[in-house]
C-alpha positions as CSV (number, residue, x, y, z in Angstrom):
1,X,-14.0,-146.3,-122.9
2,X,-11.0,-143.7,-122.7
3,X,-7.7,-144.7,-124.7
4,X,-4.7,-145.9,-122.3
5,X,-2.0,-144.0,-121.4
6,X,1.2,-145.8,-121.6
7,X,3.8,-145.7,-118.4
8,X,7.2,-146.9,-118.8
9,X,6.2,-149.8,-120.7
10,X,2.8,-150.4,-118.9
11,X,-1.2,-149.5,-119.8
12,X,-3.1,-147.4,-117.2
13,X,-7.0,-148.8,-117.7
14,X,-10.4,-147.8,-116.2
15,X,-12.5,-150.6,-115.4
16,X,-15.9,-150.7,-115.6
17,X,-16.0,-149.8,-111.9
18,X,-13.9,-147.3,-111.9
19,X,-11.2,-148.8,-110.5
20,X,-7.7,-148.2,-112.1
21,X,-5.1,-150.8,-113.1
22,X,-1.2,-151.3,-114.5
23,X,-1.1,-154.1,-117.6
24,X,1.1,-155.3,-119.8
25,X,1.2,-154.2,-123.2
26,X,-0.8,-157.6,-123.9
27,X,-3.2,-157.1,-121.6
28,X,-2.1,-158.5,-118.6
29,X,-3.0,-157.4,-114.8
30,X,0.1,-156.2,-113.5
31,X,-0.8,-154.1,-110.3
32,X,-4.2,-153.0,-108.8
33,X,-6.9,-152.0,-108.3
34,X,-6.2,-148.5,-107.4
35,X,-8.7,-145.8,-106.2
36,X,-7.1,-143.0,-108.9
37,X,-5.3,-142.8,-112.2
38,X,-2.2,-140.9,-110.4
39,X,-1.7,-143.8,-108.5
40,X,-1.7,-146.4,-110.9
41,X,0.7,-144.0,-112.7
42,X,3.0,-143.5,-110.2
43,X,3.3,-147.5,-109.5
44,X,4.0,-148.0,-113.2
45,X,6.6,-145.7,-113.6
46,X,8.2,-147.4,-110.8
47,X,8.0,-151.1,-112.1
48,X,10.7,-152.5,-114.2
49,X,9.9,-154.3,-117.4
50,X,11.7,-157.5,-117.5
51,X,13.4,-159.0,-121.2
52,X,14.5,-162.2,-122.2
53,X,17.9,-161.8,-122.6
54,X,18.7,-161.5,-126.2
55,X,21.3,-163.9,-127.9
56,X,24.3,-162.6,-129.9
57,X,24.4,-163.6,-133.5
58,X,27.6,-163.4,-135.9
59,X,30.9,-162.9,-135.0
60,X,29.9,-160.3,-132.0
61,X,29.2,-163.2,-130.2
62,X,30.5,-162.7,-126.5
């Protein structure tokens, strides 16, 4: 199996029938199955990550 290339934040990955798909960086099925890698790639790069928000500590706090 071929090594994933990494998308804004996302894993492109063959499957076993050739199908590609977008997951999360722990393994998660994001988006697909797509008929090419150029596809999955272009959906990734157009998919926003989303964060927890992060809390302030110390005397930034807002």
């Amino acid at each position: 199996m071929s090594v994933a290339k990494s998308v804004n934040g996302y894993l492109i990955n063959k499957a076993k029938d050739g199908q590609w798909w977008v997951d999360s960086a722990s393994g998660e099925r994001i988006a697909g199955p797509f008929p090419t890698e150029a596809l999955a790639i272009e959906v990734a790069s157009v998919l926003e990550l989303e964060h927890p928000t992060v809390q302030r500590r110390g005397k930034d706090k807002a």
